[in-house]
N, C-alpha and C positions, 0 to 999 in steps of 0.2 A: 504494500500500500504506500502511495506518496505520502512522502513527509507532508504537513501539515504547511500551507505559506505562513511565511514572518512579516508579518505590515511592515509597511517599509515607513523606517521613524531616523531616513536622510536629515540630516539639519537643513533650515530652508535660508540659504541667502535673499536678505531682505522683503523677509516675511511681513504679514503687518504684525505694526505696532500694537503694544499693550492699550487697556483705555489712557491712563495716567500719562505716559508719554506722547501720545497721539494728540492730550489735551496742551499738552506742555509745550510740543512741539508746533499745533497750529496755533496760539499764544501769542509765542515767538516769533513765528515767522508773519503773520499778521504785522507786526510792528515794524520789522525790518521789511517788508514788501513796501510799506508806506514809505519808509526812509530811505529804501532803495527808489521809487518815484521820484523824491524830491532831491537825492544824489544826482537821478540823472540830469532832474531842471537846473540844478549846478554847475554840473559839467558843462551842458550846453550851453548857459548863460556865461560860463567863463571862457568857452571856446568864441561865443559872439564877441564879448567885452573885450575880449584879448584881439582880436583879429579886423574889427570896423576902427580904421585909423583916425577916426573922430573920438574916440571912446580909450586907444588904446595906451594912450601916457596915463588917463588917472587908472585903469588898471594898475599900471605896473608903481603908481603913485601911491595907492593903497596900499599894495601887498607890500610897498618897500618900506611904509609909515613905522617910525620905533616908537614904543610906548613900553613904558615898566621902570621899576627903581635899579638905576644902575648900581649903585652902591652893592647890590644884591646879585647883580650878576646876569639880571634878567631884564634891560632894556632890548629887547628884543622886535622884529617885523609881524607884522600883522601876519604872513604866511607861516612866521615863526613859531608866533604862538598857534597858529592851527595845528600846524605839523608835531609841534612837540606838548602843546597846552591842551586841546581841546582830542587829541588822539588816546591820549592817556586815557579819558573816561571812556572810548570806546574798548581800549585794550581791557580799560577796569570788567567792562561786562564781558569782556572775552573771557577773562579771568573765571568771575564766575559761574558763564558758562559751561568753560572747561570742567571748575568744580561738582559743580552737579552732575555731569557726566560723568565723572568719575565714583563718586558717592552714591546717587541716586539715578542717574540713566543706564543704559546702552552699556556704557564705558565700565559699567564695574560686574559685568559678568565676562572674563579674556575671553571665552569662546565669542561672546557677541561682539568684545572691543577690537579682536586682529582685524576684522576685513576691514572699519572705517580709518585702522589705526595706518594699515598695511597699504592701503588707497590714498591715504592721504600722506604718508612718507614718499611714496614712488611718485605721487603725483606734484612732488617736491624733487626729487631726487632725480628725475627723466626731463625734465622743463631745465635745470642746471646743468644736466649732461650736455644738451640739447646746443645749448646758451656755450657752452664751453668748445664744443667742438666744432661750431660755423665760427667763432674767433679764433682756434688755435690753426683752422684751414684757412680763413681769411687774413688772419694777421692784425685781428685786432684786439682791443682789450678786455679780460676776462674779469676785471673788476665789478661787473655788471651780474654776473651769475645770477644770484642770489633774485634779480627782479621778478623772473618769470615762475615764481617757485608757489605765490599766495593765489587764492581764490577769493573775490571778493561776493562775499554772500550777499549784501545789501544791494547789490549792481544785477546779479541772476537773477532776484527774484523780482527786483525789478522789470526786467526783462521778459520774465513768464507774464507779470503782472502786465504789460503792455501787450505782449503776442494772444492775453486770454488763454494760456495753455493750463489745463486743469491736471497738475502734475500728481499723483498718490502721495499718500504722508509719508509711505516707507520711501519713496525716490526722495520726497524732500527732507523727512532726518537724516537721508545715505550724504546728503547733501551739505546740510548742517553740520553734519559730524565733524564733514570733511573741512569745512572752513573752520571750524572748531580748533579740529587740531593741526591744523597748517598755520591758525594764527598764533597757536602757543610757539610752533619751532620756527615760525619767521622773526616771533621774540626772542627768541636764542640766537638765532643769525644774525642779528641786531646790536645784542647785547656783546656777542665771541667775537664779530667779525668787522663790527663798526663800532668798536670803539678806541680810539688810538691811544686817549692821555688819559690816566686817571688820576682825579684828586684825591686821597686816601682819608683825608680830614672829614670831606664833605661825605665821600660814600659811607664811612663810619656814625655820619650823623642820620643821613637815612636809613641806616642799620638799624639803629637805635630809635629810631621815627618808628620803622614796621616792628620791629619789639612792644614800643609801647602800645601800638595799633592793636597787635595780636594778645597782648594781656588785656587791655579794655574789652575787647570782643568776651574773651574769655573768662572775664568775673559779670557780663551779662550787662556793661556799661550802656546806654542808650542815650540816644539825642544825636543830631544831625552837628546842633553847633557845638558838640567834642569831636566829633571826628572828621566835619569838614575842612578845620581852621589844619588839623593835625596832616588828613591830608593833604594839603597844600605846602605846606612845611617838608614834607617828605618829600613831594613831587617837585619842591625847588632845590634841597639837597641834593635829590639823585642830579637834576639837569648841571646843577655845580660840579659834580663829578666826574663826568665825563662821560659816565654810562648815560645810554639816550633816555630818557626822564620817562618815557610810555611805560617803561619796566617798572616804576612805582605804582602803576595804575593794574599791569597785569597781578601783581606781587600780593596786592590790596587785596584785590577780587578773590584770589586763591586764599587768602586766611578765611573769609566769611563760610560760616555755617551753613550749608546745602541739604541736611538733614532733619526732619524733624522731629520734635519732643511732645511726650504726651501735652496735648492739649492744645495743642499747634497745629493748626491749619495748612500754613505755610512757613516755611524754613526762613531764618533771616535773608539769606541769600537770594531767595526766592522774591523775596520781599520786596528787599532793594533793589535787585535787578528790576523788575516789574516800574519798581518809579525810575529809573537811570536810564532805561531801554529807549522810552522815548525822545529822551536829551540826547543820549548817544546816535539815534538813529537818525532822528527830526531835526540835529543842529549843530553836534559837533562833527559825522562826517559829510553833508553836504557842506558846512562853512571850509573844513580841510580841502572838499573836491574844489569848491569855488575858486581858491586861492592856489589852486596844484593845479590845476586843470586849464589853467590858459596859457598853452605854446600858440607859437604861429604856425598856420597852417596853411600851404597854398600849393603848389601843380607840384612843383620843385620839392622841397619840405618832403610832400606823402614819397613821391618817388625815392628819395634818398633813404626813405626806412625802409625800401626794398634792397637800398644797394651797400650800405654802410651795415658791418661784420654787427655791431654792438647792437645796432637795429633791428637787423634781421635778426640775429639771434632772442632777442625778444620777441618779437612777433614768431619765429618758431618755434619757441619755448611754450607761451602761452598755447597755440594752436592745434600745434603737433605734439608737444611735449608731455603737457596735462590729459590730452585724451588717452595718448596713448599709458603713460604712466599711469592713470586712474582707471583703465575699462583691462590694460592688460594685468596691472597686479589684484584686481577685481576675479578674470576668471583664473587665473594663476591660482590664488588662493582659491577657490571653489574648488577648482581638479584637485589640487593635493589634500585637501581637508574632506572630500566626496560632499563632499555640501553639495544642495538642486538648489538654482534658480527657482523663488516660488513662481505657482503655476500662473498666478497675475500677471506676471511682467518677464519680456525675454531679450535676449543679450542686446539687442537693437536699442531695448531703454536704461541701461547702462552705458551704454557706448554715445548716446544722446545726451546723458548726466554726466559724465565724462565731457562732452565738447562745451557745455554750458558751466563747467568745473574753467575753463579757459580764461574767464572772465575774469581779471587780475586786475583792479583796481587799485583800492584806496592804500592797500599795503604795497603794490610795487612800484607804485609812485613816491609813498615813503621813502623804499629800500634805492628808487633810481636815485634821488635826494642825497642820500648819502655815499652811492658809490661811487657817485659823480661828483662830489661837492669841490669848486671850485672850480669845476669847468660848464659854466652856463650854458654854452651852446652846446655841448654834451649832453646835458641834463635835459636838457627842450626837447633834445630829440629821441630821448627815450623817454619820455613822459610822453609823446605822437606815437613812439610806437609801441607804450603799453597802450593807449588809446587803440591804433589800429588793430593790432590783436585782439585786443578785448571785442571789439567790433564787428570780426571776423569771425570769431569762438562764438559772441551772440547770434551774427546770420547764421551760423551751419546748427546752431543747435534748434534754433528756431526751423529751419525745414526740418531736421528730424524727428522732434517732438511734433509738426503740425502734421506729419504722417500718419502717430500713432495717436492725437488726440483725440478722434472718438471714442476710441479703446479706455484713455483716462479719464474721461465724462462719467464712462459707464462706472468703472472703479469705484471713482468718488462718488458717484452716485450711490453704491451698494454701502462704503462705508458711511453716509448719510443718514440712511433711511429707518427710522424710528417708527413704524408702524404701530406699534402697542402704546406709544408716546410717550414712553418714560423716561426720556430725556437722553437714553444710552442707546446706541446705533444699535439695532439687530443683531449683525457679524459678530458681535461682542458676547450674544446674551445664546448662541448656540447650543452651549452645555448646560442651561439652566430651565430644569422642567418647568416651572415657572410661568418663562416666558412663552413657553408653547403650551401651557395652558390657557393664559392671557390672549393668544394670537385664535386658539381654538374657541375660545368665550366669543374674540372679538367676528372670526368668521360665521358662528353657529347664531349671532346676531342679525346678519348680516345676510344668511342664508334665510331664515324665517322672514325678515323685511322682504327677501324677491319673492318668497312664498307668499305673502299677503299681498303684493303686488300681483302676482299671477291669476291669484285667486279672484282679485276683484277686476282684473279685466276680461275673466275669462266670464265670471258671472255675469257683467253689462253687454259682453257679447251677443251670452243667451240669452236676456231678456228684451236686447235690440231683435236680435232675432226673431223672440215671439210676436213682440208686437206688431211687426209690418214682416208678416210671408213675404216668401219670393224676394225677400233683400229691397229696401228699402232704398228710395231714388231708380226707379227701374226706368227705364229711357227704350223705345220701342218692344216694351216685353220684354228686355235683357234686362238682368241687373248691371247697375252701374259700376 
């Protein structure tokens, strides 16, 4: 006799989400879709401002404006402060981000953390291969590596958010993650590889800044104005130091509490994130795009980030670099680990989340900033050609998501649908008799309503009937 079959209990690559995550994650991205919106009005209004030669001295008037107490270290440019002032609070919720993931997401079971971890390393690590080896064939400079290596989350979803593409939650946490944690080791890249001088005095004082930070947290301290004024103190110390000052802001995010305690609703982390998401999203990275984001641009300009080594290798990085690094270490890891693609979605919408992974904004205009610094025309022209990649990575992702979205329609549609109405999508409530006694209440309703319906037009039938023989309206002796 045959052996008995064994269900097959494959692990499922980017299965759906749990409820708790799913709620967490559309939350989230709800906020940065919005932010991402008004990045791109940013962008485009500093590509206008910058480029209509009526407008374009007080650009470059503005962003060059110094403001701040010298004494202190920080008379600094209106692009200054975006770049190092107003990024810190983004990196801060990156921070947290990251924490929660690690505590409370995805991230803290390693079977579930390799594939986003593993995706988002390569889709770092092939974008700088990429970047390195059209400069060491071209002959030009490698100092640039590091630009094509981030995904800008706020810019993607922007982007679905404009094309109307109704992308599944599991592609948009696969998604999340991966900006997650590409923005922590582009923090490291930042912190190892840009930084030249260090003041020992000043980093020791923001040592001792994030010390006191993490003991307040920890005896259960509360109030904004303790720990606003503290932060600030820290975030001037690190910039005194030499290390680039965002690192106070990631460093912060990662002390806060992501878990929570009887009686708690919501995590402090959680908390704060929730009020800072909109600031980070809504004002401090559209005001950085605003003030980054205006090179010149004209026939000459686009063509040369075709033909100059440091150009192209950026816009190859981004393009070719990130899809291929993120959709190949994607099934790489599925083959070796025997993991199934779940049965929703197939290699064509990873290799699609993959091209829209491309999109390399607000972090590799940063990272150009600094690998370029002191050669302006340098820097211009890799801030055009993280712009043209990014551009590039949006049109092709956009056709191949607009291939498969009806197939995402339906998706989202299934994870929607609340038929019983209790506020929890159906797909969720599968294993719970319950709910399928609830849905059998709600159909055995519903079926008696078409039976009294039935009933009473069957009955005015027959009584039309009796009344007028021969069918009623009869028109030469036919009925009508």
């Amino acid at each position: 006799m045959a052996a008995p079959r064994t269900p097959n209990t494959a692990r499922k690559v980017l299965g759906r989400l749990s409820l708790p995550e799913r709620t967490f994650v559309a939350d989230a991205l709800r906020t940065e879709t919005v932010g991402g919106v008004l990045l791109l009005v940013a962008t485009v209004t500093a590509l206008v401002w910058a480029n209509i030669p009526a407008l374009q001295h007080s650009y470059e008037a503005v962003s060059d404006f110094h403001v701040g107490p010298t004494a202190l270290g920080l008379n600094l440019s209106v692009a200054h402060w975006a770049a190092d002032g107003l990024l810190a609070v983004f990196f801060f919720v990156a921070g947290i981000e990251l924490k929660r993931e690690l505590v409370a997401g995805d991230l803290r079971d390693p079977r579930a953390a390799v594939l986003p971890v593993v995706a988002a390393l390569c889709g770092m690590a092939v974008p700088a291969l990429v970047y390195t080896f059209t400069n060491l064939t071209g002959h030009g400079s490698t100092q640039g590596w590091a630009v094509p290596t981030a995904t800008d989350i706020a810019f993607a979803l922007a982007v679905l958010a404009v094309i109307g593409t109704s992308l599944p939650s599991a592609l948009r946490a696969f998604l999340l993650t991966l900006a997650v944690v590409d923005d922590l080791f582009a923090i490291l890249i930042i912190a190892i590889f840009f930084t030249e001088r260090i003041n020992f005095a000043a980093l020791g004082g923001a040592v001792a800044g994030l010390a006191v930070f993490w003991l307040l947290l920890r005896k259960g301290v509360r109030g904004w104005y303790v720990y606003l004024p503290l932060a600030v103190v820290v975030w001037a110390l690190m910039y005194n130091s030499g290390v680039h000052a965002t690192i106070a802001g990631v460093a912060m995010g990662l002390m806060l509490r992501c878990t929570t305690r009887e009686g708690e609703e919501h995590s402090p982390g959680e908390h704060i994130e929730h009020l800072v998401r909109p600031l980070s999203a809504g004002l401090a990275v559209p005001l950085f795009a605003l003030f980054s984001a205006g090179v010149a641009v004209s026939g000459g300009a686009l063509g040369d980030v075709f033909t100059e080594p440091e150009t192209l290798g950026v816009v190859l990085g981004l393009v070719v670099g990130k899809t291929l690094g993120i959709f190949g270490s994607t099934w790489l890891t599925a083959r070796f680990t025997h993991a199934e693609l779940s049965e929703d979605l197939e290699w064509a919408d990873i290799f699609a989340v993959a091209s829209l992974a491309g999109i390399g904004f607000t972090v590799s205009l940063l990272i150009g900033e600094l690998a370029f610094a002191g050669d302006t025309l340098l820097t211009d022209e890799v801030k055009a050609a993280v712009l043209t990649g990014s551009l590039i990575s949006a049109l092709c992702a956009t056709v191949l998501l607009k291939i498969r979205n009806a197939r995402y329609r339906g998706l989202c549609e299934d994870e929607e649908r609340d038929e019983d109405l209790d506020g929890i999508p159906d797909v969720y409530e599968q294993d719970d008799p319950a709910y399928h006694l609830r849905m059998a209440d709600i159909f055995e309703r519903k079926a008696a309503e078409h039976r009294r319906i039935a009933a009473e037009q069957a009955a005015a039938a027959r009584h039309g009937g009796a009344e007028v023989p021969g069918g009623a309206g009869e028109e030469d002796g036919r009925p009508a």
